[in-house]
N, C-alpha and C positions, 0 to 999 in steps of 0.2 A: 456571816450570819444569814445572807440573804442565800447562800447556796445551799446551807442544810433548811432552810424554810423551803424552799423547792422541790429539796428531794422528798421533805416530808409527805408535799402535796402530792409527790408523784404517787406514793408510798399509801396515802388516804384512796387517789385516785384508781389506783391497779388494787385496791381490797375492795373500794364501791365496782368497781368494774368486775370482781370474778366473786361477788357474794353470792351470786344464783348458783352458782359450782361448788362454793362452798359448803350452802344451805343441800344441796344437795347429796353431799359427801356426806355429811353431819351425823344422820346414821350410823352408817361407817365406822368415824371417828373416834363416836361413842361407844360404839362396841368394841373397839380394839383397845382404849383407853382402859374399860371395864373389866375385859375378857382376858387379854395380854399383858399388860401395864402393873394394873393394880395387884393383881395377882403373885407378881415379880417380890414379893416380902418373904411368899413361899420358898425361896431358894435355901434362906437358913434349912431347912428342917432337914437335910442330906447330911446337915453336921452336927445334930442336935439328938437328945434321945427325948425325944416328945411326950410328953404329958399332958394329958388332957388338960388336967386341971391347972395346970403353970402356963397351958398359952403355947402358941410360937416363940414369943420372945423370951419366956419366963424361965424354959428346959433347959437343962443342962448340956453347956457343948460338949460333945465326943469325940469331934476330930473327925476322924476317915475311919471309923469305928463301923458302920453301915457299909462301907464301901468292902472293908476289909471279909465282910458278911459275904457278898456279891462273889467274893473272890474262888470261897472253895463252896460255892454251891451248882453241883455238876448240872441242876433239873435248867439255871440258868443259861449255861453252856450251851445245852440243846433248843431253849427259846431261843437265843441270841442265834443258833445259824440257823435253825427255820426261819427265822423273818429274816435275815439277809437272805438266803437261797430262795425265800419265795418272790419275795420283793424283784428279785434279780432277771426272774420270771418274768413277772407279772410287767415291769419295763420294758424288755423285750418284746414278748408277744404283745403286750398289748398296746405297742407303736403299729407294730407290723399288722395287727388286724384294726386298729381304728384308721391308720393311713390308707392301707386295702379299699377299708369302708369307704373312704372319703371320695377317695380318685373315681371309686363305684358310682355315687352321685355327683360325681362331678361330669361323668361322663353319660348322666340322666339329661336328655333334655325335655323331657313331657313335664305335665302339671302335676301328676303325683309327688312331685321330688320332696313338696313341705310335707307330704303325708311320710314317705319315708324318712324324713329325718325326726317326725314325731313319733314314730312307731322305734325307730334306733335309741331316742333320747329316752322313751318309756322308762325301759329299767333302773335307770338312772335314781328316779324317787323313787322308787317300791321298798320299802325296809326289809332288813335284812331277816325279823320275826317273820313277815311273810315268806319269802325265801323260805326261811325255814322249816317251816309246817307246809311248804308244798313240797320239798323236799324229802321229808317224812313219810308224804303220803305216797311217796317215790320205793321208798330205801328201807320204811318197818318192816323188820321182822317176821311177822303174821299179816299184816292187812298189806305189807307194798306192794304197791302194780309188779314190780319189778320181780319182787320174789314170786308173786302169782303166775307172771307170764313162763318164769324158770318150773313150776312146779308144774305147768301145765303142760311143758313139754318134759317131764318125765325127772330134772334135775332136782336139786336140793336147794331150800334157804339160802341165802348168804346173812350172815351177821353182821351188816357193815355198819352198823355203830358199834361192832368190837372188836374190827381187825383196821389198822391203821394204814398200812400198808395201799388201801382203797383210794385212801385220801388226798392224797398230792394230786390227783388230777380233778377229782371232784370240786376243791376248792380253787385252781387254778381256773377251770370251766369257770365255774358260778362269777369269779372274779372279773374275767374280762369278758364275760357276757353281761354282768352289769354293769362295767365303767368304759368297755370302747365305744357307744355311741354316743356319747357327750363328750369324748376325745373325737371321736370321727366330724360331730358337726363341728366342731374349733378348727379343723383342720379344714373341712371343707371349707367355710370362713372365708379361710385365710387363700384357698383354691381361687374360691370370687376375684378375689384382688388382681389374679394374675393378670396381667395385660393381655387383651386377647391379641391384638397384633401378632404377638410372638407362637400362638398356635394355627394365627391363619399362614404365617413366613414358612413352618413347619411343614403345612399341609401343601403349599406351596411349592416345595423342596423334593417331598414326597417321601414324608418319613410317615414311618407308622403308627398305631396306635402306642405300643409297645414302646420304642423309639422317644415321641413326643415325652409320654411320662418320665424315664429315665431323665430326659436333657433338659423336660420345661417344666413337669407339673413338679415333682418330688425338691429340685433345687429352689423352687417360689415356697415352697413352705421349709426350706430347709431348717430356719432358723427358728421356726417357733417348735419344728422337733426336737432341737437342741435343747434348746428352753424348757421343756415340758420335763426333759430328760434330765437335765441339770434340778430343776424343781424335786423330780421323784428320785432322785442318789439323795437327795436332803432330805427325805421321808426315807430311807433305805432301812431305817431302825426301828422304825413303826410300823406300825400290823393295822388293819382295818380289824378294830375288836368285833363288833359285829358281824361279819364277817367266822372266823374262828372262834366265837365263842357262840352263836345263837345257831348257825348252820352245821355244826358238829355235837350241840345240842351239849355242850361242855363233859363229854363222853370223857373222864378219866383214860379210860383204855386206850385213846386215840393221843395222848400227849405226846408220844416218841415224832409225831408228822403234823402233828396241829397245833402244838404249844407255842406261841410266840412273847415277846418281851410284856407287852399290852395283856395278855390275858394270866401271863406269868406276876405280873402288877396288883393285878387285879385280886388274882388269890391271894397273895402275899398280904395286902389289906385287909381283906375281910377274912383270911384264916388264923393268920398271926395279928391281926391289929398293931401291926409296928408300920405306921407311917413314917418312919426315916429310913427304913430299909426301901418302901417301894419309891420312896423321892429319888431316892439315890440311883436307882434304876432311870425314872424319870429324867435327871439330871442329865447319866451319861450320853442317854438319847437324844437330847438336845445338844450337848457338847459334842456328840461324835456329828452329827445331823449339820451342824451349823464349822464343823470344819470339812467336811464333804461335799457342802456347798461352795467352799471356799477353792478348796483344792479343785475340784469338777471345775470351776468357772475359770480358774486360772489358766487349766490343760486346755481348755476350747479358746480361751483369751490367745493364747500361745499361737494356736493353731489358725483361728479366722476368726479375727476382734470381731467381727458383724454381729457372730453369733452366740456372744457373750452377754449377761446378764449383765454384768457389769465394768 
């Protein structure tokens, strides 16, 4: 008796002792509980043929009657490998150009360095509507800088909100010129931490700039590039909708290179109003999403447990 009264106290003592952590998480908490949790009732509706007026719970189950929808619809087929082929991209380079970044201001040692990381982190908030409409004022038709500078020297319009073929790298651009400087300062970050002993023994040795990075700087952040990289194989299915839908200006013409799973969603709702077809979509995205995190963690688990998530 007197042992679980003990542990009890310990149990009272270690929750008055991390309640300032808690209170502080609390946020958090609530928003995940709200946003992610509660929401989870949604999963019926991938099996259900939804009726407004009967509710979630109310509609008639169907089975894999939605899924079987998914099946022979070819415009799917071409979402689902655009957003895998972009996604695949967009991993790639945009390790390689936020780690670039980083090593760049790592290797700053003046007082600008806070200004360059606010100027890298910028685009990061800018919505993607703006994006958009400066991009326009890029690429119209009749008024864009673009096509004025082509006409000026003697060329023709280009129509690129109606040849799609333009687009794979417009959207590749826009993408990691918005997201690698908020990947670059994480990684610089994680650059701080490095011990410097290990770049003065370096310099010591008489290894290079070139040299140093390869052996010290890129293996201290090894593991949160892993990470970052494990993280986005588990978004691999998702599209940044904003993204392909506001800066393509939802150009029909362009769906053969800009159509992804998210905006394929999106019309399937508001054109068909069949909410159990676009769950169903929803659904596989998470089940494919949450075994690719699984799988990816396992193969790096395999390879060097350090750098595994889990």
């Amino acid at each position: 008796m007197n042992g679980k009264k003990i542990k009890f106290q310990r149990s009272v003592r270690r929750f008055k002792n991390s309640l300032p952590l808690t209170l502080l998480a609390l946020p958090a908490i609530i928003y995940f509980i709200i946003f992610k949790y509660v929401p989870l009732y949604g999963l019926v509706l991938p099996f259900k043929d939804y009726k407004f007026s009967k509710g979630f719970f109310g509609s008639e189950w169907c089975g894999f009657r939605n899924f079987e929808f998914l099946a022979d619809n070819t415009q799917l087929y071409i979402a689902i490998r655009n957003t895998i082929l972009y996604n695949f991209v967009f991993i790639i380079l945009g390790i390689f150009v936020s780690v670039t970044a980083a090593l760049l201001l790592f290797e700053l040692k003046n007082k600008y360095v806070k200004l360059y990381q606010t100027i890298l982190y910028l685009p990061f908030y800018i919505s993607w509507v703006v994006v958009a409409y400066a991009a326009r004022a890029f690429l119209d038709m009749d008024y864009g800088l673009i096509n004025k500078l082509i006409e000026m020297f003697g060329g023709e319009g280009v129509l690129w909100y109606s040849n799609p073929s333009y687009w794979p790298a417009f959207i590749i651009t826009a993408n990691v010129w918005k997201s690698f400087g908020s990947n670059a300062v994480l990684y610089y970050a994680s650059l701080m931490g490095t011990d410097k002993s290990l770049f003065e023994a370096a310099k010591i040795d008489g290894a290079g700039k070139l040299q140093t990075i390869i052996h010290i700087s890129i293996p201290s952040i090894k593991s949160i590039i892993v990470m970052m990289t494990i993280l986005s194989i588990g978004k691999i299915f998702y599209g940044d909708f904003g993204l392909f839908y506001n800066l393509t200006l939802n150009s029909s013409l362009l769906y053969p290179t800009t159509d992804i799973i998210d905006t394929y969603v999106y019309r399937s709702l508001v054109k068909l109003g069949d909410m159990g077809i676009s769950s169903a979509v929803g659904f596989l995205q998470s089940v494919f999403g949450f075994v690719l995190v699984l799988a990816t963690n396992f193969i790096v688990r395999r390879v060097e447990e350090d750098c595994s998530l889990f």
